[in-house]
Structure formats: C-alpha cells, structure tokens
C-alpha positions as CSV (number, residue, x, y, z in Angstrom):
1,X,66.4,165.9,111.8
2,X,66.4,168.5,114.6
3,X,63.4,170.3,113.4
4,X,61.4,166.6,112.5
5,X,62.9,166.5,116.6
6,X,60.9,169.2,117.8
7,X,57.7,168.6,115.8
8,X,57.6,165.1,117.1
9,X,57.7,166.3,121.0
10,X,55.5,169.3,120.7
11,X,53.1,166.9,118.6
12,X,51.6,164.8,121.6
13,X,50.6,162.3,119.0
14,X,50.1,157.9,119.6
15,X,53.8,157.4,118.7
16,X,55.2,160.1,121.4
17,X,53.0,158.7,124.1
18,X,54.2,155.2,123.2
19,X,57.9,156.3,123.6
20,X,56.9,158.9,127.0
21,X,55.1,156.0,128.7
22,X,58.3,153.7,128.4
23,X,60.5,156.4,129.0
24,X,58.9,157.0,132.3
25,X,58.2,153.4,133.3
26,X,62.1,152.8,132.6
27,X,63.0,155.5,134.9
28,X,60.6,154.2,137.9
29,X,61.8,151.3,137.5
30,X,65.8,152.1,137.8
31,X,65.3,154.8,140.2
32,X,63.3,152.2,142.3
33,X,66.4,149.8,141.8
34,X,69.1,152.1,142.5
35,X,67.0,152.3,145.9
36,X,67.3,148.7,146.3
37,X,70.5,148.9,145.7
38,X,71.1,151.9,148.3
39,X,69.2,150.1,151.2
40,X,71.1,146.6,150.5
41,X,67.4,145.2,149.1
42,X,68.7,143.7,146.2
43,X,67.0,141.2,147.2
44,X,63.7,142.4,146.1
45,X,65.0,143.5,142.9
46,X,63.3,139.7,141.1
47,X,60.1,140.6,142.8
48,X,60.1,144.1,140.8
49,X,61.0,142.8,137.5
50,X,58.5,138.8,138.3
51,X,55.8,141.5,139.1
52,X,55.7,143.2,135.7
53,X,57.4,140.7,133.6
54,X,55.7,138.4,132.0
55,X,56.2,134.6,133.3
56,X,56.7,131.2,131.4
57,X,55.2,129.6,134.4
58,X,51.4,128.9,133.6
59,X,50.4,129.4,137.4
60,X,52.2,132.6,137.8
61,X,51.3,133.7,134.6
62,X,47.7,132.6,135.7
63,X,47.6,135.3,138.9
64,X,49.1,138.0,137.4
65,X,47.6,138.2,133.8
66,X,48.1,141.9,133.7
67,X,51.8,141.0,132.8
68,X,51.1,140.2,129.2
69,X,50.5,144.0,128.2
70,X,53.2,145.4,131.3
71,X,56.2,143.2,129.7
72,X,56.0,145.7,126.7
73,X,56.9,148.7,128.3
74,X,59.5,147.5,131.0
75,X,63.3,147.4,130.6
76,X,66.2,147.2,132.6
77,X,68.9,147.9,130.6
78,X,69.6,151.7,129.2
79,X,71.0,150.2,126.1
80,X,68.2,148.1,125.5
81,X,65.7,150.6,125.8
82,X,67.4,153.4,123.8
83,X,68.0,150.9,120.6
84,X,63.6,149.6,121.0
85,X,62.9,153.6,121.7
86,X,64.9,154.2,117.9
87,X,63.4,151.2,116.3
88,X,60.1,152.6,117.5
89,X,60.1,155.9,116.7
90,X,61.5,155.1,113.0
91,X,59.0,152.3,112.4
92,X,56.2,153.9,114.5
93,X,56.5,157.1,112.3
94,X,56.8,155.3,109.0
95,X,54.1,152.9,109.8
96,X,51.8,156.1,111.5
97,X,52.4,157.8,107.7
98,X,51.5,154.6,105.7
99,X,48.6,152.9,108.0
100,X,47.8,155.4,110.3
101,X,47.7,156.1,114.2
102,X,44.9,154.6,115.3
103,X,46.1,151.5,113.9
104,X,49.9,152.1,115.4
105,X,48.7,151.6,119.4
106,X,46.5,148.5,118.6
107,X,49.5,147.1,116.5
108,X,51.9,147.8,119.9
109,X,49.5,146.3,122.0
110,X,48.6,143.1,119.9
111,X,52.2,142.3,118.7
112,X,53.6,142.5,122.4
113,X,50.4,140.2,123.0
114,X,51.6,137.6,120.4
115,X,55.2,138.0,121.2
116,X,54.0,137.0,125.0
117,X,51.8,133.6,123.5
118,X,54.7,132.5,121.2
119,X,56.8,133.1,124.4
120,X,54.9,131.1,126.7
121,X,54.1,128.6,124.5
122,X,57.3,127.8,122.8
123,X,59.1,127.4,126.7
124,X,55.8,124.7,127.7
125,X,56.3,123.3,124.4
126,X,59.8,122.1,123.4
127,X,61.5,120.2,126.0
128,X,64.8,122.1,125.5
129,X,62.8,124.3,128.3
130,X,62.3,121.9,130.3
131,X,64.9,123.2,133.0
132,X,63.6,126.3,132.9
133,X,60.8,127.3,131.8
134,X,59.4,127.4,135.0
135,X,61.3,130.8,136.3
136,X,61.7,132.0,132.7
137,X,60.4,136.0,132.3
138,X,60.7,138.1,129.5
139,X,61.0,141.8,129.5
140,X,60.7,144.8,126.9
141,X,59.3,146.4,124.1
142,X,61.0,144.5,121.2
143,X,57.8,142.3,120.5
144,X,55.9,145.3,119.8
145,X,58.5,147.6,118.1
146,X,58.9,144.9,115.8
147,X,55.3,143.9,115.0
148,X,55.3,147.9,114.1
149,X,58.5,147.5,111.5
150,X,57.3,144.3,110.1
151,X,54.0,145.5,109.5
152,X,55.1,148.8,107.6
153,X,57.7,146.7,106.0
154,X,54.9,144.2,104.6
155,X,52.5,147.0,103.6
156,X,55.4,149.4,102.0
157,X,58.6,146.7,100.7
158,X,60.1,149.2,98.4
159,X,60.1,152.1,100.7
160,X,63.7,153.1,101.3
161,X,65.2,154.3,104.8
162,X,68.7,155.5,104.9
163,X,71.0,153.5,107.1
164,X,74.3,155.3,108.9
165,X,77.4,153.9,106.3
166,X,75.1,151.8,103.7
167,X,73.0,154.4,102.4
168,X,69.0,153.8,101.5
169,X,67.8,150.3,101.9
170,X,64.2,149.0,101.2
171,X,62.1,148.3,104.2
172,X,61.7,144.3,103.1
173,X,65.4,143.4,103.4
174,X,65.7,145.1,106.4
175,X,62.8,143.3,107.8
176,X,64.2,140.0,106.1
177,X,67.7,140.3,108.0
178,X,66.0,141.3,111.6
179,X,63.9,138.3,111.3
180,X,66.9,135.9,110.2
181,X,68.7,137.2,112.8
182,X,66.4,136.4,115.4
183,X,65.9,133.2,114.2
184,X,69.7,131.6,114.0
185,X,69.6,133.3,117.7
186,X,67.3,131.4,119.4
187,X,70.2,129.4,120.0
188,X,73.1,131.5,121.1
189,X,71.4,133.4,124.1
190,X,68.1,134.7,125.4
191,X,65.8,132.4,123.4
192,X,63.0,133.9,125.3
193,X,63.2,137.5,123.8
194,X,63.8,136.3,120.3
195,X,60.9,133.7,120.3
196,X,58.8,136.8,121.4
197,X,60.3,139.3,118.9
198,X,59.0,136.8,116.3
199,X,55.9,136.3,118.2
200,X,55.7,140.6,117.4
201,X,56.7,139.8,113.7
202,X,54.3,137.3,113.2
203,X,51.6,139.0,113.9
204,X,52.9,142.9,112.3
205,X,53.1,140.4,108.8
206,X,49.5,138.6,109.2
207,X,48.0,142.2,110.1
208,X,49.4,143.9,106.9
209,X,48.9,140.9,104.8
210,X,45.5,141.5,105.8
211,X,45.3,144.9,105.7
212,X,46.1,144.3,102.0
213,X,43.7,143.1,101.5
214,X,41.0,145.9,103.0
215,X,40.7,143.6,106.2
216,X,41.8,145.5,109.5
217,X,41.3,143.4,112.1
C-alpha cells in the first residue's frame, strides 16, 4: 500500500489531478471560511458556498451555469471529503485499469453533470419540494465518485476488492448496497445529495452498459 502510495503521487496521472484539484479547492475554501469566521463575516459564508454550489432554483441556476461542473469539486466538511477522496481514488484506479484514463475525467465530469439534472429536476418535480426547493444547493463530489464506481462495477461485477473486517467482495454487490442505500435515504435526510449520487450512478451504469457494447459515448 505504501509503495502503490508513492507511485500514485509521483505519477501525475487523470486520477491524482482529480483528487489535487479537490484537495486544493477544499482548502480555499475552509481557509477562506475560517477568515470569515475571524473577521465576524459569517455572514457571507452562503454567498461562498450559493456561488459554487449548484442551485435548485431555475433562475439562479440560470445566471450562474458554471455551478453544474463547480458543485463537483467543493466540500465543506473534512469528513465528507476524505470518505469521496477514498471512494475516488479506489474506484478511479480500478475503473482507470479496466476502461482507461481518458475515459475516467469525462466519466467525473458527466456523472457530476447528471447527478446536478436528477438534482434539479427531482426538487421542481415532486411537490414534497415544494418548501424548498427554491434555496436548495447541493455540494460535492459524490455524484461523480459514484458514476466512477458504478461504472467499473458494471463493466467488471466479479472483480473482488477487499473490505477492512469482511474480506474480498465483488464490485456488483458493493455497488448494489451503495445504491439501496441511497435510495431508502432520500427520506431520512439530505434528499438533495442522494437524488444526485443516483443522478452519478445512473449515468456510470448507462455508460458501461454501453461501453459493453463497443459504444463510448
């Protein structure tokens, strides 16, 4: 592990630009806030996160468009970004060894893309949202990271990754149980993120469906 470690960082491949441009976006961002927080401008702290993040609200949404692609690499929480950052380097190196890394960047870039459509349209859709789907945001990578696991999950089922106190597991029932577990949820908390996290899976299972079947969109 320590010297797969140093290979990866000295490698300056897709996948370690993925993780160093999150990486440094996160600490911006947290450094900026701790300076908010410093100078009593907590205030501002919404107009950071509404800026980057992208917005349920089809006018907002509508002047800053750039948000559907900035969403994917901004988080707030240093929990939250460490767990995406190990999901993505595990799936991104597995799916970077199966498909390939060319294919890896557009895969990060599309699934946070879905993830942000089956976001928006899900909160102007059902009229659970109603309340709120007008200063609804969603934030993070976990759209993308998942669109990458799903997709090398799809492509390779049988591959086996070994999990801390289980032992090896095929891909496809790890897949299976992230997805389930995002869908039951929706309910519970945060329905945003998980209706984008299937957004991301959706699209990493229709791209290596297709894929399949020598199709690479």
């Amino acid at each position: 592990m320590q010297n797969e470690l140093k290979q990866f960082f000295r490698s300056n491949s897709i996948l370690f630009r993925l993780i160093a441009v999150n990486l440094a976006v996160f600490l911006v961002i947290n450094i900026f806030r701790l300076f908010l927080f410093l100078f009593d401008l907590t205030d501002y702290l919404d107009t950071v996160t509404g800026f980057l993040g992208v917005s349920s609200n089809l006018n907002i949404l509508a002047q800053r468009p750039w948000t559907i692609v900035t969403y994917a690499f901004l988080h707030l929480g240093i929990f939250h970004f460490v767990f995406n950052m190990i999901m993505l380097f595990v799936g991104g190196k597995l799916f970077s060894d199966f498909i390939g890394h060319k294919q890896l960047i557009a895969t990060y870039f599309l699934g946070g893309l879905v993830g942000a459509v089956f976001f928006v349209g899900a909160f102007n859709a059902f009229p659970v949202f109603e309340d709120i789907k007008f200063d609804a945001l969603a934030i993070a990578a976990s759209a993308s990271v998942l669109s990458i696991f799903i997709a090398v999950a799809v492509y390779a089922p049988n591959f086996k990754i070994p999990l801390l106190l289980i032992g090896p597991v095929k891909l496809k029932y790890i897949a299976i149980f992230i997805v389930v577990v995002d869908i039951i949820s929706i309910s519970r908390g945060n329905p945003g993120g998980h209706i984008a996290h299937l957004g991301g899976a959706f699209w990493g299972f229709i791209y290596a469906t297709l894929l399949q079947k020598r199709i690479d969109p």
